[in-house]
C-alpha positions in Angstrom: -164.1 62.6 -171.1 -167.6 63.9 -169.5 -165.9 63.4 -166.6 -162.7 65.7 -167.7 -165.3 68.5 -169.3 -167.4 68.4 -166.1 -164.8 68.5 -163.8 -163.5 71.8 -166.0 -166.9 73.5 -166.3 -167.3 72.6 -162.2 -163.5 73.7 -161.0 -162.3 76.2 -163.8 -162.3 79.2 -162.1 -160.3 77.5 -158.9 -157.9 75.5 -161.3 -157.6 79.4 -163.5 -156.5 80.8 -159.7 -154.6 78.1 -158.6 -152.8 78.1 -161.6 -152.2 81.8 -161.8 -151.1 81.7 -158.0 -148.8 79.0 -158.8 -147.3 81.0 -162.1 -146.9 84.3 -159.9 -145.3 82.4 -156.9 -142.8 81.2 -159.9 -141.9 84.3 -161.2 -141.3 85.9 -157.4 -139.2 83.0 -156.9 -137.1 83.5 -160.0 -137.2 87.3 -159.0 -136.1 86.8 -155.7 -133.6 84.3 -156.6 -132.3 86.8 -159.2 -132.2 89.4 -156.3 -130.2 87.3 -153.8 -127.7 86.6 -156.4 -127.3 90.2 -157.4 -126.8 90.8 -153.7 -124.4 88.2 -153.0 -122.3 89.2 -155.5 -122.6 93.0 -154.7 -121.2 91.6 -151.4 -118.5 89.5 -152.8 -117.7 92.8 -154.8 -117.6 94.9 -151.7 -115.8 92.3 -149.6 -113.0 92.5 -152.5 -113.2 96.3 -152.1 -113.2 96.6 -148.7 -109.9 94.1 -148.7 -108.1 95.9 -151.7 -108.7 99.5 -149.3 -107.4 97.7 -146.4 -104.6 96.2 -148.6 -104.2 99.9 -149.9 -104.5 101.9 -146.1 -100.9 99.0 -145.4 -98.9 100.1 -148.0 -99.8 104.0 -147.7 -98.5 103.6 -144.2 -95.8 101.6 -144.7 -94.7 104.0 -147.8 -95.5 106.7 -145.3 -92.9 105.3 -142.5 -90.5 105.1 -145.7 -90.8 108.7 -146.7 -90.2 109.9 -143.1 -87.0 107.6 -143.2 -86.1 109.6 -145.7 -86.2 112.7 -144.7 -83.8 111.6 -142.0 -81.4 109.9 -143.5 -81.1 111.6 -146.8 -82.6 114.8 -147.7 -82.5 116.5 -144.4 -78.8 115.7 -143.9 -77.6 117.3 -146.4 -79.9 120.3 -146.1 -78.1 120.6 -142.5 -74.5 120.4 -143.8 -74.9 122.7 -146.0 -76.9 125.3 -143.7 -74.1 125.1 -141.1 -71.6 125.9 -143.9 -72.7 129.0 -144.9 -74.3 130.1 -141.4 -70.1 129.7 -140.2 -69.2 131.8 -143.3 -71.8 134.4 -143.1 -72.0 135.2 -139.0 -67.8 134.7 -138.0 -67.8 135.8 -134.6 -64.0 134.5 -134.3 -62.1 138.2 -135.6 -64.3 139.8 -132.9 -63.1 137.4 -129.9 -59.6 137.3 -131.2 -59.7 141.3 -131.6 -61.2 141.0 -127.8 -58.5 138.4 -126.8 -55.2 140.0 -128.3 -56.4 143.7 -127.8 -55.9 143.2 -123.6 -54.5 145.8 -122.2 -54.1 147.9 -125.5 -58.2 148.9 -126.0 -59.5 151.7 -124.9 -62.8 151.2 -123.2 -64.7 152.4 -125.6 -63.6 150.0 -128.1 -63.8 147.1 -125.7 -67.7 148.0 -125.4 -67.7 148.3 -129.0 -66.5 144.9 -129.3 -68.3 143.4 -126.9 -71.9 144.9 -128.0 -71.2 143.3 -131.4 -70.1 139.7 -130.2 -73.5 140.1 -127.7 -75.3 140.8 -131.1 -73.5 138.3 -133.6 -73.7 135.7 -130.8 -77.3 136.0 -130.1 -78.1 136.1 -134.3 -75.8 133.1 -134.9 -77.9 130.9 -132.3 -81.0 132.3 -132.8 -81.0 131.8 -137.0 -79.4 128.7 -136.6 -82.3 127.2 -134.4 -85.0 129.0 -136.4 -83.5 127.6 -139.8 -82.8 123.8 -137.9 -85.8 123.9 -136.9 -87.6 125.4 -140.4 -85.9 123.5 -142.8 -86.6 120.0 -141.0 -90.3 120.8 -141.3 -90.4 122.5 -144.9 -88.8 119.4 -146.1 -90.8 117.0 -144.5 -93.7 119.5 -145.9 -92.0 119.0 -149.0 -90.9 114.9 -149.3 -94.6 114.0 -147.9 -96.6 116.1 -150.5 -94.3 114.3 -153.1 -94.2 111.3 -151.5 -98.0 111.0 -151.8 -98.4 112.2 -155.1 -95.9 109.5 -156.3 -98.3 107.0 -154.4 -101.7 108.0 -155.7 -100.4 107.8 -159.5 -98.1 104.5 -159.2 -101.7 103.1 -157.2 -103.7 104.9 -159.9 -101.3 103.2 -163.1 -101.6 99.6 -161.5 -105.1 100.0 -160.9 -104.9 99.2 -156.8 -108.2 101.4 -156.4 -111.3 102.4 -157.5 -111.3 105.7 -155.9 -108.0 107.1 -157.0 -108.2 110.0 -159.1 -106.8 110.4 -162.4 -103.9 111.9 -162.2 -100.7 113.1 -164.7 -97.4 111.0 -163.5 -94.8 113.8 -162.0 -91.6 113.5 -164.4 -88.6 112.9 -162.5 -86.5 116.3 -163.6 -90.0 117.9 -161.7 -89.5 115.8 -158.7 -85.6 116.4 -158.8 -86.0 120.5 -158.9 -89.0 120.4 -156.5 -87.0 118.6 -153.4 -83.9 120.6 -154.8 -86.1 123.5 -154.1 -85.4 123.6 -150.1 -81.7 124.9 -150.9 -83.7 128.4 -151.4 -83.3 129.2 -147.9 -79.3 128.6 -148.3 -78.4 129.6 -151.9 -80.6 132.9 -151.8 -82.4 133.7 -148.8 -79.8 133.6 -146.4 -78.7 137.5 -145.9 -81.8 138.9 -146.0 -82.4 136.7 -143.5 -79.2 137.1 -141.2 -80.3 140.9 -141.5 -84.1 140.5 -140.3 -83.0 138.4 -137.6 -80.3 140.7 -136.2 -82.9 143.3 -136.3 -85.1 141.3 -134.3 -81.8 140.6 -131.9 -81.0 144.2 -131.9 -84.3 145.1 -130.9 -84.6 142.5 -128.0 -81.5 143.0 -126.6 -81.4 147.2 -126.7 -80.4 148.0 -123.1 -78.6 144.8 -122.1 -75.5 145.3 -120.1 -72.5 142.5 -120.2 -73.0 143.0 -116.2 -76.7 141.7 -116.4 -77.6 138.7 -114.8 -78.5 135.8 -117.1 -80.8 132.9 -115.8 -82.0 129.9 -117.4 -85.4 131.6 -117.6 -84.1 135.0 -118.6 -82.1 133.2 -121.7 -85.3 131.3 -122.6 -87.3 134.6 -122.6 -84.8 135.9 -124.6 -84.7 134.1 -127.5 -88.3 133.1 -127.3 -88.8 137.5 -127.5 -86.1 137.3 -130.6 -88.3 134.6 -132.2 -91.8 136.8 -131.7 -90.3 139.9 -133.0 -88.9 138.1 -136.0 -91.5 136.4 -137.0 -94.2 139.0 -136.4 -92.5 141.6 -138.3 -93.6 142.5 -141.7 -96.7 141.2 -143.4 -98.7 137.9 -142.0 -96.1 134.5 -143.5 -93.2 136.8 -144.5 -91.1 134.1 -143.0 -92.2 131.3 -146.1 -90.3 133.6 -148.3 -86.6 133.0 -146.6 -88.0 128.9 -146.9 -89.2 129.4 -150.9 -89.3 131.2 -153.6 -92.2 133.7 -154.1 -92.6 133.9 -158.0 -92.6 129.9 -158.1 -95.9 130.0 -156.4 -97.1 132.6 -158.1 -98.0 130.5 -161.1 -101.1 127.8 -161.4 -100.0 124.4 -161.6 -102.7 123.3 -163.5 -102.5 125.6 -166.2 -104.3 123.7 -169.4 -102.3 123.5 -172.8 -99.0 124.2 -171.4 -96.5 123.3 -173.3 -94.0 122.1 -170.7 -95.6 119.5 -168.7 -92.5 119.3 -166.2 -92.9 122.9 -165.0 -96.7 122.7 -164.4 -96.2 119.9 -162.3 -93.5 121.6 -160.3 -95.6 124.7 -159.9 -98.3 122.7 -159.0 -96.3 121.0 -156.0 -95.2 124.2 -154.9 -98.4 125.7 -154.9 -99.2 122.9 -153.0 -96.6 123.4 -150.2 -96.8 127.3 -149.9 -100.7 126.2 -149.1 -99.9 124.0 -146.6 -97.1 126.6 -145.4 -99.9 129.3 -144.7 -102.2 127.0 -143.2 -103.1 127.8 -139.5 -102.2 123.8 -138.0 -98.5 124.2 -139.9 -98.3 127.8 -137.8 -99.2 126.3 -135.0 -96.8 123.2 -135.4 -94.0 125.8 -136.1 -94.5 127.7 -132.7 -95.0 124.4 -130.9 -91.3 123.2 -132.7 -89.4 126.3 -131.9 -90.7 126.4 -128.2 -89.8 122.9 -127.5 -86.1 123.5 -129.2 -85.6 126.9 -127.4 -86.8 124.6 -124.1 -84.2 121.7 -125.2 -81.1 124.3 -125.9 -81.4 126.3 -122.8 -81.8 123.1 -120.6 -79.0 121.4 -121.9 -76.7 124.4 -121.8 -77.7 124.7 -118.2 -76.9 121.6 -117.3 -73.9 120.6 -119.6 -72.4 123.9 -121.4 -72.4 126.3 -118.8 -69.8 125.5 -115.7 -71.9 125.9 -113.0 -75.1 126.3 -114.7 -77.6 129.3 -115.0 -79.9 128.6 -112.4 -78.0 130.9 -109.9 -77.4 133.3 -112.5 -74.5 134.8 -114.2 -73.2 137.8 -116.4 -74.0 138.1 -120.0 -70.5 138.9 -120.7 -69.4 134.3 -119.6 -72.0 133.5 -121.2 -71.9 134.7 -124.9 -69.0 132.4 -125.3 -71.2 129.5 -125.0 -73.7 131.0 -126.7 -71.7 131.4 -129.5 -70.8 127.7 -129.9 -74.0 126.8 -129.9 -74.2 126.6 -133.5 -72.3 123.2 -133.6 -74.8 121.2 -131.5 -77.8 123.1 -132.9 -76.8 121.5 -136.5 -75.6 118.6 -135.2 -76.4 115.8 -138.2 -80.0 114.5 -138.0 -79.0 110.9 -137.0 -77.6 113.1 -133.9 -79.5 115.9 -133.5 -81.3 115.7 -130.3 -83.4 118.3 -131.0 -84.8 117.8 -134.0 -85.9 114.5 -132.7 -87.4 115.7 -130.1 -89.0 117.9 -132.6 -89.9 114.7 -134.6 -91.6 112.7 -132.2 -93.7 115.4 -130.6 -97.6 114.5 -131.3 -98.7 117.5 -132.7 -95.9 116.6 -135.3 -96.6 113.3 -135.9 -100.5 113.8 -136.4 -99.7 116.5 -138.5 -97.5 115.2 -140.8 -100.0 111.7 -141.0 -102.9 113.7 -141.7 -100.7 115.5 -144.6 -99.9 112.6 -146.4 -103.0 111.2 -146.0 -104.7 114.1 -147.8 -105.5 112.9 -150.9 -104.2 115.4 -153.7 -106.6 117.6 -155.5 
């Protein structure tokens, strides 16, 4: 026991040390061992993340290859149909040829010229509005079915609880989804004679001065209704055109409006606030002049080269060719399925990239 008490009074203040080194080295250990479990499951929890994003990145674009499917086979069909219906009705160039045809010999020539001037005007409006409103109305509802497409996305991902980063956000009520696509008939149902009469002003305008003598070449034609297309479009005030593809007062109205006592309409107004947005954006501008050059390329070639006996490249009067002019109409708004040129329109890049990055964007 001397030995022990010795020993203590000797060593203490090593053994105190020792002791305390040995306690601390503990507790880091426990720390550290704390610490690494923390982080390993912090990984585990990111690893899970990182595979339910990946997981979530598949199914947007496999939902977003659906929604363009769509588009082609169902909404935009019908939106065609129906445009080529009242386009027929509205510009009937057929009592001026028959008037043209049956009055031979029996005209005077001033009536002839009168005749003539106005098939060379309806002729020109009839091809020019049809491949303006093709070419419009396959974009604004793609505009339209990829906005909605991705809002039904984020809150069906949102109600399952598929990610962590979705925002809240109120589920769109199918009457508000039905009168939002139903929405792109606007340009039919209401906007069509203000819009026949702008774009025979813009005709009018372009073709002041041209005799049925006049020499048309493949590159004359293409200037032509590339000029038609410039005047019309740059004539009134910046985006005038989004009011022949929507209605105005629609978009007029916030869509977030709080304590509203319809629910259905805010959400509408909110996805056509939405699309009148994206309408006015600079990229969609630039897609719409890049869609209407490469359709106006498209036309011409393939009336050159199929239409027109003998084709344009030699040249020949404006009075043989507003006849095939006129029937243009038919394979402009051909059905989607097809429509050559609205594929081609489809699958240009600036297209494609536009319409991914749109669907990406999540929803505000």
């Amino acid at each position: 026991m001397d030995f022990v008490r010795g020993f203590w009074r000797k060593h203490r203040r090593k053994v105190l040390v020792t002791a305390g080194c040995l306690g601390s080295g503990y507790l880091l250990y426990k720390l550290y061992n704390s610490h690494t479990r923390r982080l390993a499951d912090l990984e585990r929890e990111l690893a899970h993340e990182r595979e339910n994003d990946e997981i979530i990145k598949t199914q947007m674009k496999a939902h977003f290859e659906s929604i363009q499917m769509i588009v082609d086979s169902t909404t935009l069909p019908h939106a065609i149909q129906y445009l080529s219906i009242r386009i027929s009705e509205e510009i009937d160039v057929s009592y001026v040829m028959d008037r043209l045809d049956k009055g031979k010999g029996m005209l005077s020539s001033p009536e002839k010229l009168q005749l003539w001037d106005e098939l060379k005007i309806l002729s020109f409006t009839r091809m020019v509005l049809s491949l303006w409103s093709v070419t419009m109305l396959s974009l604004y509802i793609r505009v339209q079915v990829n906005i909605l497409g991705r809002h039904l996305y984020v809150d069906t991902a949102r109600a399952l609880g598929s990610s962590h980063i979705l925002e809240e956000l109120d589920l769109i009520d199918r009457d508000d989804e039905q009168k939002f696509l139903s929405s792109a008939d606007f340009l039919v149902t209401n906007a069509m004679p203000s819009l026949i009469s702008d774009m025979q002003g813009a005709v009018e305008e372009v073709l002041r001065g041209k005799q049925l003598k006049d020499v048309i070449t493949t590159r004359v034609l293409q200037e032509t209704v590339m000029r038609v297309l410039e005047v019309f479009m740059s004539t009134g005030s910046p985006h005038h055109w989004v009011d022949y593809l929507m209605m105005p007062q629609d978009t007029k109205l916030s869509g977030t409006t709080s304590g509203s006592s319809d629910e259905t309409v805010s959400k509408f107004h909110q996805l056509m606030v939405e699309t009148r947005e994206v309408l006015i954006n600079t990229e969609f501008t630039n897609i719409v002049e890049i869609s209407l050059k490469c359709f106006t390329d498209a036309l011409v070639e393939e009336m050159e080269t199929q239409t027109i006996a003998g084709g344009l490249a030699t040249g020949k009067p404006l009075a043989k060719v507003l006849p095939h002019i006129e029937k243009t109409m038919n394979v402009i708004t051909a059905e989607p399925s097809k429509n050559r040129f609205l594929q081609i329109i489809r699958d240009l890049p600036e297209v494609k990239l536009f319409f991914a990055l749109l669907y990406a964007n999540m929803p505000q």
